[in-house]
C-alpha positions as a printed Julia matrix, in Angstrom:
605×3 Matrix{Float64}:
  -6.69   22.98  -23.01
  -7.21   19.81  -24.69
  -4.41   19.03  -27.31
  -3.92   22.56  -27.85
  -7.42   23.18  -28.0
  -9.06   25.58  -25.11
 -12.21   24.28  -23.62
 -13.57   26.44  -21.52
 -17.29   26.93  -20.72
 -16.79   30.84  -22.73
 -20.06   33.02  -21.27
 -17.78   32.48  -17.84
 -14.2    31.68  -19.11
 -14.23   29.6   -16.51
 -13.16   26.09  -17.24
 -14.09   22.59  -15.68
 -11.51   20.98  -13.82
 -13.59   17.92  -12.11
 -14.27   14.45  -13.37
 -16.42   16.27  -15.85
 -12.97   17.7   -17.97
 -11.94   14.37  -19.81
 -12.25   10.78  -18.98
  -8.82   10.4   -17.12
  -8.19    7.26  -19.45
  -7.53    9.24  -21.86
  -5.02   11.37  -21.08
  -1.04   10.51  -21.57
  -0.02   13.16  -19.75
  -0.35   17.04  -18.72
   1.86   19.54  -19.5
   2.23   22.56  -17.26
   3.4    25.65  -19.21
   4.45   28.18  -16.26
   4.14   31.97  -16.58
   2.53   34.08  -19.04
   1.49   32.92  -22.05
  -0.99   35.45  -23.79
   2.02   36.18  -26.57
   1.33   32.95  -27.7
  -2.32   31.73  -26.65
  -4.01   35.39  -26.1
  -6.98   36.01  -23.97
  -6.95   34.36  -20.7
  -3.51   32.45  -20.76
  -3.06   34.26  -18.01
  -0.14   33.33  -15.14
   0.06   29.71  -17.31
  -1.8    27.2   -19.25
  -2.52   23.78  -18.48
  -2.22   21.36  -21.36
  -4.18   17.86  -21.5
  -2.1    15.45  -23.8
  -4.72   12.22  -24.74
  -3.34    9.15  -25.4
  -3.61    7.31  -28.72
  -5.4     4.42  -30.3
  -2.72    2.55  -30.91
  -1.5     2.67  -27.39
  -4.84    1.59  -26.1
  -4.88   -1.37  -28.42
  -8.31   -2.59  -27.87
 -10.49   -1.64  -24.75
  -9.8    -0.07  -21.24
 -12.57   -0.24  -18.47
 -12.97    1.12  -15.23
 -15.05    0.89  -12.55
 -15.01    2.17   -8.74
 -17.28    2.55   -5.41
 -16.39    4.7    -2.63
 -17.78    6.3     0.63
 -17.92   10.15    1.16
 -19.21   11.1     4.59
 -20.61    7.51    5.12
 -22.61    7.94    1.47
 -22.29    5.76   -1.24
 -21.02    6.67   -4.98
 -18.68    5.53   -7.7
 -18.34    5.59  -11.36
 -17.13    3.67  -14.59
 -15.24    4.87  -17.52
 -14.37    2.63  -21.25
 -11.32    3.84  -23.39
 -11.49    1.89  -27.19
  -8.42    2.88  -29.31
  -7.08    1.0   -32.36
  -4.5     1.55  -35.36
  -5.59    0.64  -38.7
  -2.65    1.55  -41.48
  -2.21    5.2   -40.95
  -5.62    5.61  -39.28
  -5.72    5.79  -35.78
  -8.85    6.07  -33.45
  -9.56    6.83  -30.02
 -12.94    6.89  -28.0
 -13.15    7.38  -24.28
 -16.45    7.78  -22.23
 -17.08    8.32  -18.42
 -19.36    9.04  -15.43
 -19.58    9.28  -11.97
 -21.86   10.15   -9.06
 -21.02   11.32   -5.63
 -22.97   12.46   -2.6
 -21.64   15.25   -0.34
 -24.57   15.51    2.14
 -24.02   15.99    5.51
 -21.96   18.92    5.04
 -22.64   21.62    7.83
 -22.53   24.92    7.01
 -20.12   27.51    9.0
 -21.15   30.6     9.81
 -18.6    33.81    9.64
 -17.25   34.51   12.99
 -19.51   36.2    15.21
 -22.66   35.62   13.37
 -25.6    33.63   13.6
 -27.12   33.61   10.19
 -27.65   29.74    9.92
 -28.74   27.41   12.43
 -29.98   24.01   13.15
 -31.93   22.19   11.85
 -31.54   23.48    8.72
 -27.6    23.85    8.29
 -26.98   20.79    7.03
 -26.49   19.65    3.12
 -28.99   17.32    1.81
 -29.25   15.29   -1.35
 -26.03   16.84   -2.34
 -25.04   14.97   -5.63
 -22.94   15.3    -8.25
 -23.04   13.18  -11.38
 -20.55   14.69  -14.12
 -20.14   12.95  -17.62
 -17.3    13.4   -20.15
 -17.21   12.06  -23.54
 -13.79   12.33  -26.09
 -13.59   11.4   -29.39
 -10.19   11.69  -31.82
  -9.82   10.34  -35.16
  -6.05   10.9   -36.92
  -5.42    9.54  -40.13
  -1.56   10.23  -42.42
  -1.62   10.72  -46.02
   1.4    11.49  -48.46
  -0.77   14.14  -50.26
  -2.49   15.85  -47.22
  -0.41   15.21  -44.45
  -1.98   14.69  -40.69
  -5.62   15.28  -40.58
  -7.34   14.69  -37.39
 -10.73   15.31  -36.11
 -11.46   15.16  -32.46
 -14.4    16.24  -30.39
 -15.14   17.0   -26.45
 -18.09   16.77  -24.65
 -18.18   17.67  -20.77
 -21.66   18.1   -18.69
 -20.94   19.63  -14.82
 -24.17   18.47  -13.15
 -23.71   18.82   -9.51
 -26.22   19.91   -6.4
 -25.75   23.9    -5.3
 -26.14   23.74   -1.71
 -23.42   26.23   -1.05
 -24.31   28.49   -3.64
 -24.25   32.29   -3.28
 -27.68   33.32   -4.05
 -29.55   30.59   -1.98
 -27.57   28.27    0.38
 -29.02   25.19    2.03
 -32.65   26.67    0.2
 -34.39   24.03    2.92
 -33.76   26.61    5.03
 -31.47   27.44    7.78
 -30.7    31.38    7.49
 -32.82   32.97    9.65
 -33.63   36.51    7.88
 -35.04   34.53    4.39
 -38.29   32.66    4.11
 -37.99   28.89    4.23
 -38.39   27.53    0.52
 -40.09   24.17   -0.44
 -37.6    21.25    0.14
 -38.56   20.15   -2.9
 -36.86   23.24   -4.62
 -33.37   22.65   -4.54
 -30.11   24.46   -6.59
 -28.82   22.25   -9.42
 -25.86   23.46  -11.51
 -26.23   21.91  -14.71
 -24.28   23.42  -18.0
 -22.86   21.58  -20.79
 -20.03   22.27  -23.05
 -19.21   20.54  -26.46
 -16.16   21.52  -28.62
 -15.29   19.75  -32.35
 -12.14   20.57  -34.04
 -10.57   19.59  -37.58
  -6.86   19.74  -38.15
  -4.87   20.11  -41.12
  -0.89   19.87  -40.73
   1.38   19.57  -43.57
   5.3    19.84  -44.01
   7.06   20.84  -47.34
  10.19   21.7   -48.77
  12.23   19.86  -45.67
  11.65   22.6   -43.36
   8.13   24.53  -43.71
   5.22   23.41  -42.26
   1.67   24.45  -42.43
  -1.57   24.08  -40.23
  -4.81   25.01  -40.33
  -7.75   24.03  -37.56
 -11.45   25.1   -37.63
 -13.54   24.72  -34.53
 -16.93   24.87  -33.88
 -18.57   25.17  -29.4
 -21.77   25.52  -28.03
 -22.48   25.48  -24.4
 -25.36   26.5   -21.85
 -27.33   24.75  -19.45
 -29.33   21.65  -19.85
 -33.03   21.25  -18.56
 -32.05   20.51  -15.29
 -30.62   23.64  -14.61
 -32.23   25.47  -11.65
 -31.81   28.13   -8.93
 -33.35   28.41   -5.37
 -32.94   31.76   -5.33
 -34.62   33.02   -1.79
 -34.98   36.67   -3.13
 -36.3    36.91   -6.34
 -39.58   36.27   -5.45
 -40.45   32.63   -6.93
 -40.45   29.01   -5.93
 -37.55   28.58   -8.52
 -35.15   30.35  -10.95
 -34.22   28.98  -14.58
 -31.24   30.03  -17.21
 -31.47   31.07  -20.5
 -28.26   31.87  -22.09
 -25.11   30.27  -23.83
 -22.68   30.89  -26.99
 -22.48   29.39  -30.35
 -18.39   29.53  -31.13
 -15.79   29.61  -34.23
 -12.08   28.98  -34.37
  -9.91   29.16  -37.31
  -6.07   29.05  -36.75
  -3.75   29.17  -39.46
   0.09   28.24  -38.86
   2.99   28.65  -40.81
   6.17   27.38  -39.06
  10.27   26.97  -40.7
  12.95   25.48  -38.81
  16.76   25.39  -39.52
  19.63   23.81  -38.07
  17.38   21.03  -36.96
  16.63   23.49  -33.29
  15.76   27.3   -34.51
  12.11   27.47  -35.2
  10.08   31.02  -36.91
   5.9    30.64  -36.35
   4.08   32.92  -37.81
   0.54   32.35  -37.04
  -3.25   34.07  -37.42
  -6.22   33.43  -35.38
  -9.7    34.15  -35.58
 -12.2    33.6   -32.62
 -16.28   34.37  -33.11
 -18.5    33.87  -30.39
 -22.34   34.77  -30.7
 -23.55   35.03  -27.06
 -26.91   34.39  -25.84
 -27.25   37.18  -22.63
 -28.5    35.98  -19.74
 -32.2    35.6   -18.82
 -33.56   34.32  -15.84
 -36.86   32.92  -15.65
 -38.71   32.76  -12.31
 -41.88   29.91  -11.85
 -44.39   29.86   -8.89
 -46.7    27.23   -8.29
 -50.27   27.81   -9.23
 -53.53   26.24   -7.4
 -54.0    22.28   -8.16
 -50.36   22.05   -8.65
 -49.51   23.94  -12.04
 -46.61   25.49  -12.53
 -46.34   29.58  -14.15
 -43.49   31.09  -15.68
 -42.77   34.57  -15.67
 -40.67   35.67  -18.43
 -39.15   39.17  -18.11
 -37.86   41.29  -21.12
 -35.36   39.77  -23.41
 -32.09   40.39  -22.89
 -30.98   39.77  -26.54
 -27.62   38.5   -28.55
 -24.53   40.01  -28.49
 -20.68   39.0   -30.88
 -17.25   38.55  -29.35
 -15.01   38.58  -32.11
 -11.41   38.58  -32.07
  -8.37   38.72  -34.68
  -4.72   37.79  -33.43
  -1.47   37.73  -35.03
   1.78   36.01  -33.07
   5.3    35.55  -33.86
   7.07   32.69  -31.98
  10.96   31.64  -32.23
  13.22   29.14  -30.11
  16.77   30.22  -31.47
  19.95   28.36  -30.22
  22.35   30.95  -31.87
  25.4    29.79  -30.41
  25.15   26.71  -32.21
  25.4    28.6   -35.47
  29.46   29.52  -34.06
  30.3    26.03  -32.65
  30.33   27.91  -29.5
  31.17   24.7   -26.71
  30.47   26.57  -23.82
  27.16   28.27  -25.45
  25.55   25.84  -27.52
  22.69   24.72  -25.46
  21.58   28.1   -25.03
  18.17   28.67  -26.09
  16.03   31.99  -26.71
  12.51   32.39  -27.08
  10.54   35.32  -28.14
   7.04   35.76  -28.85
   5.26   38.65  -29.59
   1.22   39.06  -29.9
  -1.32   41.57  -31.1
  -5.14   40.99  -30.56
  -7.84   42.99  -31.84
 -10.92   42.77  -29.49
 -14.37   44.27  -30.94
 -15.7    44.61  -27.03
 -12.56   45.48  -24.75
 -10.59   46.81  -27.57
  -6.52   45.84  -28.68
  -3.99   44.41  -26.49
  -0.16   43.67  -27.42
   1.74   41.14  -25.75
   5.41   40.06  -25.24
   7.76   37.22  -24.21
  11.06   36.17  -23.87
  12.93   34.06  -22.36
  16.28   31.93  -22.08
  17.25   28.07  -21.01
  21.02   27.31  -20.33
  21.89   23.27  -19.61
  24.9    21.89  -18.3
  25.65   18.94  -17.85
  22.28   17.83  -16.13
  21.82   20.97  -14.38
  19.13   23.47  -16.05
  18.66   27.13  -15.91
  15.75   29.53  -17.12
  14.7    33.04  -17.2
  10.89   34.37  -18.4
   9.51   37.27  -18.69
   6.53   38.43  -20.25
   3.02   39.95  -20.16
  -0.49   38.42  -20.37
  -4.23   39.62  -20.01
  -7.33   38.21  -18.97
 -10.32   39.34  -20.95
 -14.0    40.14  -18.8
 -16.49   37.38  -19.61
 -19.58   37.73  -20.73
 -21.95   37.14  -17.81
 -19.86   39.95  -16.23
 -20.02   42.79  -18.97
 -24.16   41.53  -19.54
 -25.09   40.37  -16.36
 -29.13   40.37  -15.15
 -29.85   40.72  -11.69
 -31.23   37.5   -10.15
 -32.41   39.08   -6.66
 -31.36   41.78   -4.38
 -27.77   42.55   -3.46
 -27.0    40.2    -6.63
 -23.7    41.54   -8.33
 -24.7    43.68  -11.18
 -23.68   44.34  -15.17
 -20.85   46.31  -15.82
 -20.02   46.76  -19.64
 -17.1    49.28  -19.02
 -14.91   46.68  -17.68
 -11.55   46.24  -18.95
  -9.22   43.25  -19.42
  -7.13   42.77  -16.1
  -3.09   42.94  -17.53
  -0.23   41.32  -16.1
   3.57   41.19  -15.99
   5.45   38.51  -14.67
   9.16   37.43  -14.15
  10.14   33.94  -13.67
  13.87   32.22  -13.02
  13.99   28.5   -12.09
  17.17   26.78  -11.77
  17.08   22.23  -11.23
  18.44   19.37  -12.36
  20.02   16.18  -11.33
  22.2    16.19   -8.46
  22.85   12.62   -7.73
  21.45    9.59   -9.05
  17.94    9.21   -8.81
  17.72   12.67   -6.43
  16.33   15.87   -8.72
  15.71   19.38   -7.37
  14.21   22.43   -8.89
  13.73   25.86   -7.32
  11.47   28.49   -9.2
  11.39   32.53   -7.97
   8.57   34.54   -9.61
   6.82   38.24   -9.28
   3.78   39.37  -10.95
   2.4    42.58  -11.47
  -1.7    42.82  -11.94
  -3.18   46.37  -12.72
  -6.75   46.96  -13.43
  -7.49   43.85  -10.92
 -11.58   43.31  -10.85
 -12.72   43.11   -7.5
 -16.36   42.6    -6.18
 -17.55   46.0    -4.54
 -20.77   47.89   -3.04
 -22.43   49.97   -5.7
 -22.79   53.39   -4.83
 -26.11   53.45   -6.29
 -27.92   50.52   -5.22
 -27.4    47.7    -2.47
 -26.25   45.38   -4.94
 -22.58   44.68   -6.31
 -20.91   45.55   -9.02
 -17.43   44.31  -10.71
 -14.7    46.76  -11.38
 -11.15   47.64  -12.43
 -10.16   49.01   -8.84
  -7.3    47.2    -7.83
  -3.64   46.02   -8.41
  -1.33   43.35   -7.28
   2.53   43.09   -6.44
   3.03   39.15   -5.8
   6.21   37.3    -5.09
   6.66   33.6    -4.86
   8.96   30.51   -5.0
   8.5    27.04   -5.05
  10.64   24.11   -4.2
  10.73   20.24   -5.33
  12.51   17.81   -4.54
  12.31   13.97   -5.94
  14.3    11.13   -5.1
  13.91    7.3    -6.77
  15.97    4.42   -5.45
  14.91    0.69   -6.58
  10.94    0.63   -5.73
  11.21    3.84   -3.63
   9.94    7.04   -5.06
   9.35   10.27   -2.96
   8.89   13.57   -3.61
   8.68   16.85   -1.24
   7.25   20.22   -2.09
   7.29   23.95   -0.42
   5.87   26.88   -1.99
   5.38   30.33   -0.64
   3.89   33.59   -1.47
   3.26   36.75   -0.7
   0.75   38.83   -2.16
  -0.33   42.38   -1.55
  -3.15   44.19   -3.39
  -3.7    47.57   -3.68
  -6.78   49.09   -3.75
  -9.29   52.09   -1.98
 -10.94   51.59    1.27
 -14.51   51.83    1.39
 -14.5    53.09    4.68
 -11.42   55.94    4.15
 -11.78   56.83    0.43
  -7.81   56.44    0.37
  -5.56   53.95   -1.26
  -4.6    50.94    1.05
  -2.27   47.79    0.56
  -4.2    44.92    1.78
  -2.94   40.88    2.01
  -4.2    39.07   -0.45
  -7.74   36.98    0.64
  -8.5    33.21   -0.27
  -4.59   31.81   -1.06
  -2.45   30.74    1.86
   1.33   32.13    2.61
   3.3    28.29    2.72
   2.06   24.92    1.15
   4.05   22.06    2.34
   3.5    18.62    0.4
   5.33   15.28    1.23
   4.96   11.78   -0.49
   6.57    8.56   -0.16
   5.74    5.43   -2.09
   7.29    2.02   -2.28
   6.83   -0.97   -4.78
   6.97   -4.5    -4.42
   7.18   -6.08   -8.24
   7.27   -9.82   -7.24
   3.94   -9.5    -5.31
   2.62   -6.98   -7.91
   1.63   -4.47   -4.92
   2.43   -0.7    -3.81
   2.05    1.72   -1.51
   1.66    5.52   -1.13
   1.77    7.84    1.49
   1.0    11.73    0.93
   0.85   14.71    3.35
  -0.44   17.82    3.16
  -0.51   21.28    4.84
  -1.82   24.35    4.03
  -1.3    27.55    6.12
  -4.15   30.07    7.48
  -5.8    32.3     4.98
  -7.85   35.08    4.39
 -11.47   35.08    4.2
 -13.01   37.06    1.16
 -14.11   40.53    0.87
 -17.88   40.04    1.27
 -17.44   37.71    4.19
 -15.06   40.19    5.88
 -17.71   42.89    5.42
 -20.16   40.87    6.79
 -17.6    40.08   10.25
 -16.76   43.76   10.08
 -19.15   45.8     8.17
 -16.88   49.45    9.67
 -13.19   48.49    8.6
 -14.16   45.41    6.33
 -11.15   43.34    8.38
 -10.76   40.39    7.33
 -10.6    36.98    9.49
  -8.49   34.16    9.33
  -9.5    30.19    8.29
  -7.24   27.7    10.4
  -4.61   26.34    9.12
  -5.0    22.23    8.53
  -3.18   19.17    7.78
  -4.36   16.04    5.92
  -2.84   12.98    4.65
  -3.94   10.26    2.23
  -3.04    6.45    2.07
  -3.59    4.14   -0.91
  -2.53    0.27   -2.08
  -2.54   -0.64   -5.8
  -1.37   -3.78   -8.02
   1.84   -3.15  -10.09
   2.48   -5.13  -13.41
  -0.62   -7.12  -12.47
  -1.88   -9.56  -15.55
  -4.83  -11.65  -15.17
  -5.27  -11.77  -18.64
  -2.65  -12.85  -20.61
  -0.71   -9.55  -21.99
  -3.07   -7.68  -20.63
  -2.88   -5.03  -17.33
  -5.28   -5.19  -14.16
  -5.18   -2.27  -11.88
  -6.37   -2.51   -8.4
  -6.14    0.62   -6.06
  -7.97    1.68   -2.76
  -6.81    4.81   -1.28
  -8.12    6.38    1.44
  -8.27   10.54    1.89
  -7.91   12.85    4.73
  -7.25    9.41    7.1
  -7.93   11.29   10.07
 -11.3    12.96    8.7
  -9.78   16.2     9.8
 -12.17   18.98    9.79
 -11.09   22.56    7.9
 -12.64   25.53    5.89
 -12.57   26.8     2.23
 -13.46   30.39    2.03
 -17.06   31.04    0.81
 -18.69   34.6    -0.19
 -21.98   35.27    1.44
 -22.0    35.14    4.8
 -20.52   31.08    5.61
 -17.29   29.55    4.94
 -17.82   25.72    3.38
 -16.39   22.82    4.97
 -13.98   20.23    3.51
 -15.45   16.83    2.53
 -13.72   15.27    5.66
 -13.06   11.26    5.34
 -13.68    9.7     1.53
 -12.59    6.06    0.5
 -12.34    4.73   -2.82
 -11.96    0.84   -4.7
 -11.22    1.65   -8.47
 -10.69   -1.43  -10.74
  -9.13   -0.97  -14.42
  -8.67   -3.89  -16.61
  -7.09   -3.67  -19.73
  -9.15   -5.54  -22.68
């Protein structure tokens, strides 16, 4: 979300976490709401939310511009980014623009253990660019009569080479069972996403207030969108399809005591869905291109109505309880009616004790995440594509969080947070019984335990932090092979993460320096690369385990204008250029970016 507002590209749900998000000069900071948060947010808030605070106009104070150059894999890129803000009266506006372009060729692709589907010479990435683009725009103005009104407005385009995409990887060839395709025809991922909101948010009578925010989406791809999909029968595959969207959120809220809130709010969410079509072109004699268009696929409306109480309640306070009063409750309770996958209630509650600088909480709760779109309305590109499945139901969780933290010395903070989730109704990615191709369904469950450990320390210009987290997750689900229900480990997500920093500052020559360290534990491969490396008992295989660490200088306090900041970093990733794997899904596993270096200059205008 941005300020409250979720962004996500909706056909999918899936939402953009790259450079294409939000210019990163204009964000304050991010808030990280852990566990589940559906009672509050509905659909898709699932195991937590991630909240982008922007910064204001009046703390920009004029103009921000950025500009850096780096080296990934020996080839060239950078990017620039300009942040305006002002205050005017009660009127305050922000702008922020950026783009970037990066080239990840050279990347060689990995083959799943034991087979040979790519080789040489035509294994390797090429012209492998990215060049994502963000635009934000807020515009907040105070009255006496009206209250706050804002108006603020996102637009993100992901634009980025598909060399390692599903349906055709490396299409200049290189997997030796599928025709080599023109090297002219290459994958480009290429959607766009642009959200506009308008807020209303008054208080009256001391202790009510009252909001109301309408906003309007529309995403799909842009003209450059295309496949080189090896099986469909074409030299290249377009997109057709996209939503239109419409948010209205109404919010009544009444605190007393100055701590215990009541919200009572009501939600509306309308999205008119263009289905997917695919359009597949050939070249013609003397260079023309055809287009064969096949049937329609049509429209179809999302719709959704949700109704949530919310309360933070300190009731010890009310008894001048000393022992008790920084006890906190929160409950929340949610009902959404769904016109596709139907109603779904939701619950949470929780409680935060502090003492002295030593904190204590407790959540639990449940939360759902609703089937998109392009999975319920699918059409199948080529051959052992996955297919439609309009039966499928929300997955549903419940989860049960306790973190205790604090201060334990000056300048030394620890925190230590226990969780387990339960999923039912998990969608996996299976065979269909009918056909060669896949199919999505509710098949599966998951029992996951976890904890997580932090530990930061800050002495004079010495900060350093140091982070463990481990799960374990087992999911439940039948064999393919047996017919009978099996507990499997849990693919893609390592056991232990391990995470070390250490920085240092040096105010009097305006410079510092930062050391992190990473490393991430074997993992699983996925279930259609397993099946591929063991197409009896589908076993899976395991991706090494790696370690990485990144160096970087910058400036501190640094004024070469008068009153005004200059920041100078170079940092340096994976210093060693070690070499590991993420998991991929169709027959290769996809190599890390190795060795990347990067100059970025800010100066504040």
């Amino acid at each position: 979300m941005i300020d409250g507002q979720p962004i996500s590209f909706r056909p999918s749900t899936e939402n953009w976490l790259g450079e294409e998000l939000i210019p990163i000069s204009a964000v304050r900071r991010i808030e990280i709401i852990r566990g589940p948060s559906s009672a509050l947010y509905g659909a898709n808030a699932f195991l937590g939310v991630i909240n982008i605070i922007t910064t204001s106009g009046a703390i920009i104070d004029g103009a921000r511009v950025s500009g850096s150059f780096g080296l990934t894999r020996g080839n060239s890129g950078g990017g620039g980014q300009i942040v305006l803000g002002t205050k005017t009266g009660t009127t305050d506006i922000l702008f922020a623009g950026s783009g970037s372009f990066a080239d990840r060729s050279g990347i060689t692709i990995q083959n799943v253990p034991n087979r040979n589907n790519y080789a040489a010479p035509g294994d390797t990435s090429l012209n492998d660019t990215s060049t994502p683009a963000s635009l934000f725009f807020k515009l907040l103005h105070t009255s006496r009569i009206f209250g706050n009104l804002s108006l603020d407005m996102s637009y993100q385009r992901l634009q980025s080479a598909g060399e390692f995409a599903d349906w055709g990887p490396l299409p200049q060839g290189g997997q030796r069972a599928l025709p080599v395709l023109d090297r002219e025809v290459r994958n480009r991922i290429s959607l766009q996403n642009l959200t506009a909101r308008a807020r209303l948010s008054r208080t009256f009578l001391e202790n009510f207030n009252f909001g109301l925010s309408g906003t309007f989406a529309m995403m799909s791809p842009t003209a450059a969108d295309r496949l080189a999909a090896r099986g469909a029968g074409a030299d290249w595959v377009t997109r057709d399809f996209g939503a239109t969207s419409f948010d209205l959120v109404s919010e009544l809220s009444y605190t007393a005591k100055s701590v215990n809130t009541f919200t009572l709010g009501v939600d509306f969410t309308a999205d008119h869905h263009q289905l997917l079509n695919y359009y597949y072109w050939r070249r013609l004699t003397g260079g023309l291109r055809g287009e064969t268009k096949p049937e329609a696929r049509g429209t179809e409306d999302f719709q959704n109505v949700g109704v949530y109480l919310q309360s933070v309640l300190y009731p010890f306070q009310l008894f001048g309880s000393p022992h008790l009063n920084t006890l906190g409750l929160t409950l929340g309770l949610r009902y959404d009616h769904h016109n596709i996958y139907g109603d779904a209630v939701n619950y949470r509650a929780g409680a935060v004790y502090l003492w002295n600088k030593i904190s204590a909480k407790v959540l639990f709760g449940s939360s759902f995440k609703a089937p998109a779109a392009v999975q319920l309305y699918t059409m199948l590109l080529q051959p052992g594509d996955v297919l439609a499945n309009p039966q499928l139901q929300p997955e549903k969780a419940k989860t049960l969080e306790v973190l205790f933290g604090g201060e334990i010395l000056t300048g030394l903070t620890a925190e230590a947070i226990f969780y387990y989730s339960m999923v039912d109704d998990k969608v996996e990615i299976v065979t269909d019984a009918a056909s060669s191709n896949s199919i999505a369904k509710n098949i599966g469950s998951i029992n996951s335990f976890g904890v997580e450990g932090d530990i930061n320390y800050s002495i004079a210009g010495l900060t350093s932090y140091l982070n463990l987290s481990y799960q374990n997750t087992k999911v439940k689900t039948t064999s393919t092979s047996t017919l009978q229900e099996v507990s499997l480990d849990a693919a893609l997500h390592p056991a232990f993460m391990l995470k070390l920093g250490v920085g240092y500052q040096l105010p009097k020559i305006h410079l510092g320096a930062f050391a992190e360290a990473r490393f991430i534990t074997s993992r699983l491969s996925s279930a259609p690369n397993s099946k591929a490396y063991d197409p009896i008992e589908e076993k899976p295989y395991e991706l090494d385990s790696y370690f990485t660490f990144d160096l970087s200088l910058s400036t501190v306090d640094l004024k070469i204008l008068p009153a005004r900041e200059t920041f100078l970093q170079a940092k340096l990733y994976n210093v060693t250029g070690k070499e590991f794997l993420y998991p991929g899904f169709r027959n290769f596993d996809i190599p890390a970016l190795g060795r990347t270096f990067f100059v970025t200059l800010t100066q504040q205008l």
